[in-house]
N, C-alpha and C positions, 0 to 999 in steps of 0.2 A: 249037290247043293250043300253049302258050308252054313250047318245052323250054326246062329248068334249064340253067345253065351249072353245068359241073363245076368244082367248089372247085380239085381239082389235076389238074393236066394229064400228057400221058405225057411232057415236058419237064422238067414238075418232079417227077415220079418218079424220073428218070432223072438228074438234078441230083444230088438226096436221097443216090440210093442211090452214087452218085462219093462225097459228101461223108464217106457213112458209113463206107464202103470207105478213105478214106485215114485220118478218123481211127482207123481199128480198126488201120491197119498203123503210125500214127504210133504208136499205143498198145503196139503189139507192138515195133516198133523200141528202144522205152524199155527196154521190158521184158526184149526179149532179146538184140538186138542188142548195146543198147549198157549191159546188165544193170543197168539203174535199179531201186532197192530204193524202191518205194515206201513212204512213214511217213504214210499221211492218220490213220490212231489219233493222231497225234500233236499234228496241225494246232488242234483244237477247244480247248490247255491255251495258245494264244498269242491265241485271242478272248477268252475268259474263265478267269479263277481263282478259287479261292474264298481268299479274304483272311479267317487265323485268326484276329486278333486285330480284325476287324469283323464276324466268325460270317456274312460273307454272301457271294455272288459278284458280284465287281467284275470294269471291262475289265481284258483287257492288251494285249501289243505291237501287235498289227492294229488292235484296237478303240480302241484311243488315239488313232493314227494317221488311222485312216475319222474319228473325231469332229475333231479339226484338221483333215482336209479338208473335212470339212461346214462348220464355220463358217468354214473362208478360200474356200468357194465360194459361202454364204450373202452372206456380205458384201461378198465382191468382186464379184459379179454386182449391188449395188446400188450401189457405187462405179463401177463401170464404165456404169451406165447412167445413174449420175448425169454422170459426164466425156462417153459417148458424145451423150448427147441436147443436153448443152449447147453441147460442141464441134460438134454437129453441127448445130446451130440458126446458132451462130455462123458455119459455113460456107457459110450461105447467105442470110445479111444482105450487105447492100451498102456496111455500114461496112468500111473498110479495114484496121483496127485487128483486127478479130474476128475479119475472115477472114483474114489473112495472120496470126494467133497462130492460129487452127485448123489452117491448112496447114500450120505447121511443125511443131506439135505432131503431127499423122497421119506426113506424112512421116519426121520423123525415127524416128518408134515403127514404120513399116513396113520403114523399111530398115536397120534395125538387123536382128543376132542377137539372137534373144531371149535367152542366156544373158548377152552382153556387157549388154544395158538390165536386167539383173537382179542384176546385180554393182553396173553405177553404180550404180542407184535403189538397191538397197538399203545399199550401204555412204552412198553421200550423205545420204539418210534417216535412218539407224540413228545416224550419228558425227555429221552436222552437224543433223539436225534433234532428234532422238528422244533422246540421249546428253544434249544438255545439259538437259533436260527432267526426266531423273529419275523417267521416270514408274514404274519396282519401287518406289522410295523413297517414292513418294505414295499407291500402294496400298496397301503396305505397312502404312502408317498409318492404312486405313482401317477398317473396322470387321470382323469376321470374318463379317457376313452380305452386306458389299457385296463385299468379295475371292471372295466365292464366285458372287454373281450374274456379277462381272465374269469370273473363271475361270470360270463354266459357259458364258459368252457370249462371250469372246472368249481366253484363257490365263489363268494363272496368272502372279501378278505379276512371278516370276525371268521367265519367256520372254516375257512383255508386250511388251517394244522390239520383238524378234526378230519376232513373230508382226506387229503392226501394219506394219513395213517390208516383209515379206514383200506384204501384202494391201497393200497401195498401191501397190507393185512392179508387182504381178498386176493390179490396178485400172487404172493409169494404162496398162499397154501393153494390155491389151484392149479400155481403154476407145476406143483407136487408130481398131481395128475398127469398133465400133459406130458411131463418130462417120461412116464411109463409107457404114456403112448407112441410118441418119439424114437423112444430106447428101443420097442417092439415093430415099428416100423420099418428100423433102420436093420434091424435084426431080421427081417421079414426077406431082404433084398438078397437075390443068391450070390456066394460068395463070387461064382462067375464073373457077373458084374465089374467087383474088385479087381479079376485078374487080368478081367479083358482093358480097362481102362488104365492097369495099373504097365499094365503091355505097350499102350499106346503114347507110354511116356509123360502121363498125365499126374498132376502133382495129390497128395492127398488133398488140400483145398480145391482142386481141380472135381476129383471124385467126388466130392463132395458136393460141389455146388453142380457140377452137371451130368451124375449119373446118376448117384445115391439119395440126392433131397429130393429133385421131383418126383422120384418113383415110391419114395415114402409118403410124398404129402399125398399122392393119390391114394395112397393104400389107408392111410389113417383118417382118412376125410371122417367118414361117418361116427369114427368113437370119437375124433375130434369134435364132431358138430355135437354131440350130448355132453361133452365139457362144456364147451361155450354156455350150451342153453345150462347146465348146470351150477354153471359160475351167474349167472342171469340169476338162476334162481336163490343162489346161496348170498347173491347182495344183501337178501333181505335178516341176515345175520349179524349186519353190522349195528343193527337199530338196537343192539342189547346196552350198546355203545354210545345211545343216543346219538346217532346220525339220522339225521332228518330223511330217510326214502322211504318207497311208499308201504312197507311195512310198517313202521313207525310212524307214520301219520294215520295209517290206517286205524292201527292199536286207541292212539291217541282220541280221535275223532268218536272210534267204539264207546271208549271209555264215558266222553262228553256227553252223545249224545242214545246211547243204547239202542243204537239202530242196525243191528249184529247183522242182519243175514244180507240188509241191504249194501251195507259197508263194502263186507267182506266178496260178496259179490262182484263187486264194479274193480276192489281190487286184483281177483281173479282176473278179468277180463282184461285190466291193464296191463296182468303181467303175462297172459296170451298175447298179448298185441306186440311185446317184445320178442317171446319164445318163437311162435307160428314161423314166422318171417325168417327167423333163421333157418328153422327147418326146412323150408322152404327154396332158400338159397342156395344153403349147402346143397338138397337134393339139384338142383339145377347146374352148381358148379360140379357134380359128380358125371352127369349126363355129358356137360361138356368136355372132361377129361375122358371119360369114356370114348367119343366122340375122335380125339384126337389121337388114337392110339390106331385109328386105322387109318 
């Protein structure tokens, strides 16, 4: 007879109940110690309000916020995988050109401070590229059902500059990342591979698109998926910048209404509701490449 393994052990009972025991005395220290006036009745009128003169309930401060993080993590996780896969392809050609513009490109993106690479890019960005472009002034112009697809998908035309410099900021230094993961992927694959496709007549873009990439993207899935959620988390860098996400509102709202533990709280959990899910995902897109290997 095959005994069960127990779910939880008397290790992680014992874990549990430490963890529960500090937050109950962190919760009491708030409370009594250092006599924090809890307001959460208060929290749910900065997600949503009801807008009189629309008779219906629209976001506010948070919910603005979480939605500019979503779409500068939507977009910048395809910006950055666009820069990581390419930089990262180019790092391991044998042209000199590709790979010494890849290596200076990781390098200087790794040994910077990310606030300093988020000041240049974005001021270089905003004043010399974005600025003389005009692009509020062309939206502006356009029609009031494309201003709205383009603010539903990416800002509203005043913060348009603002918001694209940010997300290319956040794309090109994570894209840094990715480009190492890439490079070690591709590096990962036995040279075999190479000789047997190279055998079969097959071109280098041949190799590349159907020997070498998918057996990389399976092998980097998982440091890939802690980029992602990384790049998720590092959005909230750009609010130094004053972009409106939900760090930055969060800050904002703290400041107004000094209601720290509840604020910061509900922003936690907002920005779980982003992270989880990828993790999430990826583990299941792993399962199913796994899956197809036999």
């Amino acid at each position: 007879m095959i005994k069960k393994k127990r779910l939880f052990t008397l290790t992680d009972w014992i874990i549990g109940s430490i963890t529960l025991l500090m937050a109950i005395f962190f919760v009491y220290r708030l409370s009594v110690g250092l006599n924090y006036n809890w307001a959460w009745s208060k929290i749910p009128q900065f997600l949503f309000r009801y807008d009189v003169t629309k008779g219906e309930w629209v976001s506010n401060i948070l919910m603005n916020g979480f939605y500019v993080t979503l779409r500068l993590s939507i977009w910048g996780i395809i910006l950055a995988a666009f820069f990581g896969v390419l930089m990262g392809i180019c790092r391991s050609v044998k042209i000199h050109f590709f790979r010494w513009t890849a290596i200076t490109y990781v390098e200087t993106m790794r040994n910077l401070p990310p606030l300093v690479i988020i000041f240049i890019m974005y001021f270089f960005i905003g004043d010399q590229i974005l600025a003389p472009m005009d692009l509020s002034y062309h939206v502006e112009g356009l029609s009031s059902g494309t201003q709205s697809v383009i603010a539903f998908l990416f800002a509203e035309a005043a913060y348009l500059p603002a918001f694209i410099s940010a997300l290319l900021t956040l794309a090109i230094f994570e894209g840094a990342y990715i480009t190492e993961i890439v490079r070690a992927g591709i590096a990962s694959v036995d040279k075999g591979q190479w000789d047997a496709s190279h055998a079969l007549g097959m071109t280098w873009y041949q190799q590349m698109r159907h020997i070498i990439l998918p057996q990389t993207f399976q092998r980097i899935m998982p440091p890939l998926a802690g980029q992602v959620i990384s790049l998720i988390k590092d959005s909230s860098i750009v609010s130094i910048i004053s972009i409106q996400e939900l760090t930055f509102q969060g800050t904002e709202l703290m400041q107004g209404t000094m209601h720290t533990i509840e604020i910061w709280t509900v922003v936690t959990l907002m920005y779980l509701t982003l992270t989880l899910p990828c993790s999430l995902l990826v583990e299941q897109i792993e399962r199913y490449m796994a899956k197809s290997d036999y």
